[in-house]
KEDRENMAR-153188 format. One record per atom (N, C-alpha, C): residue in one letter; z, x, y. Coordinates in steps of 0.001 Angstrom, whole numbers, plus 500000, padded with zeros to 6 digits. Last residue first. Layout:
AZXY ...
This chain:
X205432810821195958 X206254809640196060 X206668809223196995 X205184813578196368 X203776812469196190 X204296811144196176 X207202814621196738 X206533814541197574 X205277813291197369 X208708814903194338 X208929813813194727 X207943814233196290 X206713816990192917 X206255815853191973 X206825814957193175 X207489819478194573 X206722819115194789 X206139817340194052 X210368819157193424 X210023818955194860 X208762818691194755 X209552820012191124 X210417818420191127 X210468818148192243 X208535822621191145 X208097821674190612 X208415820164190817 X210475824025194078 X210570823827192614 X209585822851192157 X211588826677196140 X210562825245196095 X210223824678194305 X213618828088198498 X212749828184197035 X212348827166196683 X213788830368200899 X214272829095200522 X213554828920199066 X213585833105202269 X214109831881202955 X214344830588202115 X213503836358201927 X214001835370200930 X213866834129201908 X210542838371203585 X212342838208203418 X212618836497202328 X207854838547204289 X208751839368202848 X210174839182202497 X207923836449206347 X207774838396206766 X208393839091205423 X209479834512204382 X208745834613205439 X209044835971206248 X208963832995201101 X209171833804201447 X208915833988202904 X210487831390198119 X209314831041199398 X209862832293200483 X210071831270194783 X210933832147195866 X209877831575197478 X209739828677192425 X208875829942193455 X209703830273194454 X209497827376189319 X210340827704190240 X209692828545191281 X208164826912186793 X209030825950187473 X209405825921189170 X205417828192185621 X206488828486186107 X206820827216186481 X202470828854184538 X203536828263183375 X205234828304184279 X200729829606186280 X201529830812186112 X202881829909185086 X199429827672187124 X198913828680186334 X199887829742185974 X201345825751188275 X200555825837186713 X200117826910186279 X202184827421190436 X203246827218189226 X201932827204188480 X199747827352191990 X200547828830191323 X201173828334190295 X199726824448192327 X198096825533192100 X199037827025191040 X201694824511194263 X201366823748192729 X200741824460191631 X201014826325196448 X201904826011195410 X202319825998194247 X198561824887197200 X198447826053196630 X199938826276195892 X199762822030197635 X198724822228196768 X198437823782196251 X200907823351199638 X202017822653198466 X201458822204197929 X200357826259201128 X200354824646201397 X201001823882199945 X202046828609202995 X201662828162202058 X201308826246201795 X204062829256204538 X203149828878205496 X202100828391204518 X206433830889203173 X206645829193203418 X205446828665204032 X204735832312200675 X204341832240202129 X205250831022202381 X206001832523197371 X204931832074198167 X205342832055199690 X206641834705194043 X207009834031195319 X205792833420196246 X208026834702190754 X207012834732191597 X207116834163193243 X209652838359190146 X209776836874190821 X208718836262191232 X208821839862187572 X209154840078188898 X208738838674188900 X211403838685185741 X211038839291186745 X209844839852186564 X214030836792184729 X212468836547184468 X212176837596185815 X216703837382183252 X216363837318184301 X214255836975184313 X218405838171180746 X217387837061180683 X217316836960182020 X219649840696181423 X219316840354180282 X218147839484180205 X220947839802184300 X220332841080184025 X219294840823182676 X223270838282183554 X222076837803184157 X220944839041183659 X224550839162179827 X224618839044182036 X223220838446182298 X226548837408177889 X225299838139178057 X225115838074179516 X229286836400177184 X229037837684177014 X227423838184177397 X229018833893177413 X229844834512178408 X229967836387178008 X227564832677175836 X227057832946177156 X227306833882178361 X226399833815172724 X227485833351173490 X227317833443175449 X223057833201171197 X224363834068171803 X225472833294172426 X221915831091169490 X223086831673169627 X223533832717169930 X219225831193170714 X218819831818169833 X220438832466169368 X219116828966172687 X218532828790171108 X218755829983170219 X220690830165174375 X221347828818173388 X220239828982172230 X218642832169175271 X220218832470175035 X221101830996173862 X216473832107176122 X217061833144175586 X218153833033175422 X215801828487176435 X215529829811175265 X215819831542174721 X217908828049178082 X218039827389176823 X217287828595175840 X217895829682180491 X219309829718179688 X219120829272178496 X215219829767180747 X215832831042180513 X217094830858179610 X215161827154182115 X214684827330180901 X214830828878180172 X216665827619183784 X217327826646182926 X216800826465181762 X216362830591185316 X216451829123184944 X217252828666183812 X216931833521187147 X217137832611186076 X216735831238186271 X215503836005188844 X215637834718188807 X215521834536187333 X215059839371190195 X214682838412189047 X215219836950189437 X215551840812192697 X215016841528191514 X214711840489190763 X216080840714195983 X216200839947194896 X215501840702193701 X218197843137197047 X216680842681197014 X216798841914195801 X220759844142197517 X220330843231198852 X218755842953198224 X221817845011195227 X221336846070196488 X221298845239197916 X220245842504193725 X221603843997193703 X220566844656194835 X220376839608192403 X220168839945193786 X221320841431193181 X218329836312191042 X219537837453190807 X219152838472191822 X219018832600191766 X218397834498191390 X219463835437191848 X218310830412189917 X219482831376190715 X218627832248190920 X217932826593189032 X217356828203188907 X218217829099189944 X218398823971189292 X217557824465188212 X217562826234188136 X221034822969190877 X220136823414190991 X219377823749189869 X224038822290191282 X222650821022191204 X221654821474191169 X226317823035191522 X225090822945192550 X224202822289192563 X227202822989189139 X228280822633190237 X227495822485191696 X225155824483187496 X225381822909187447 X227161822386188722 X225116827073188897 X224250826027188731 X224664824695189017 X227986827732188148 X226912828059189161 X225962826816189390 X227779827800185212 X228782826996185947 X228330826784187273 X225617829485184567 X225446827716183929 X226651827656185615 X227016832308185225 X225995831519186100 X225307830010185730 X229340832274183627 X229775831759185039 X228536831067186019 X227457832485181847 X228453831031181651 X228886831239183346 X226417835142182136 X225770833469181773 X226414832125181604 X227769837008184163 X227952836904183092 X227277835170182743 X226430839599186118 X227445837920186115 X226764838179184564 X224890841933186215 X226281841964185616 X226869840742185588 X223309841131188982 X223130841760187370 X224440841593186421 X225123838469191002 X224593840181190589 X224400840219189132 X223515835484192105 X224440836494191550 X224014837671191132 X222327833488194474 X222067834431193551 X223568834706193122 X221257830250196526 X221931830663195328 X221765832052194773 X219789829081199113 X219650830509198385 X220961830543197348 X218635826515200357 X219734826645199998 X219784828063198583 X216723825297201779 X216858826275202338 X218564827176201432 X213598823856199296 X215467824103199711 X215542825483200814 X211189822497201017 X211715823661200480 X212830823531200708 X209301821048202846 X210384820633201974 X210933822113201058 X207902822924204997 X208219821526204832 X209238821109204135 X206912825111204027 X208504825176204357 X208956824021205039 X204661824790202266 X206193824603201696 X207461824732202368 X202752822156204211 X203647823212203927 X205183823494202855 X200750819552203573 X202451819952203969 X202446821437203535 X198485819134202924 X198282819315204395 X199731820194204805 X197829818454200578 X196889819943201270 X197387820274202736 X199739816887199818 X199798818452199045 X198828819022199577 X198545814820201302 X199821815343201381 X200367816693201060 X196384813566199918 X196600814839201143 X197523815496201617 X195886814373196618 X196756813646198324 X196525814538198888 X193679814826194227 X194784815442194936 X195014814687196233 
């Protein structure tokens, strides 16, 4: 392991860039979402509390592989919840450490329990670079 991943923080590199939609969007508006953003993953938000998060791997296996139509199934449906999240004060070896074990892509980064930014596998891989 670098030192890099023991020493950086996730709120080092972490997007500060929060994407959600409500329960009820509909899976094609949230692809469109996405890919007009550039992002791998959304989350989903009612009330004001995030409740779940989509990916990209959400969109392919619940929904393309198994032909539904997109624009008829909501976030709500294929949301992955409960969210996993981390400390931005977190180190980016513990991080890491979480995704694998937890088979995830994606982590909510969090500071005093509130939403601040989200940190993805592909962040952490171009850090070592």
């Amino acid at each position: 392991m670098t030192a890099t991943l023991k020493t950086k923080k996730v709120k080092d590199v972490m997007s500060r860039q929060l994407l959600w939609v409500g329960p009820d969007a509909n899976l094609l508006t949230v692809s469109q979402i996405m890919g007009q953003k550039d992002v791998g993953s959304i989350l989903v938000k009612s009330d004001s509390q995030v409740v779940g998060i989509i990916t990209e791997k959400d969109l392919v296996r619940k929904v393309m592989a198994k032909g539904l139509s997109p624009g008829s199934v909501t976030a709500e449906t294929v949301m992955s919840y409960p969210i996993a999240s981390v400390d931005q004060e977190t180190s980016l070896d513990e991080a890491r450490r979480r995704m694998g074990e937890q088979n995830i892509r994606h982590l909510l980064v969090t500071h005093q329990d509130q939403p601040v930014g989200m940190i993805s596998v592909r962040t952490v891989l171009d850090t070592l670079t």
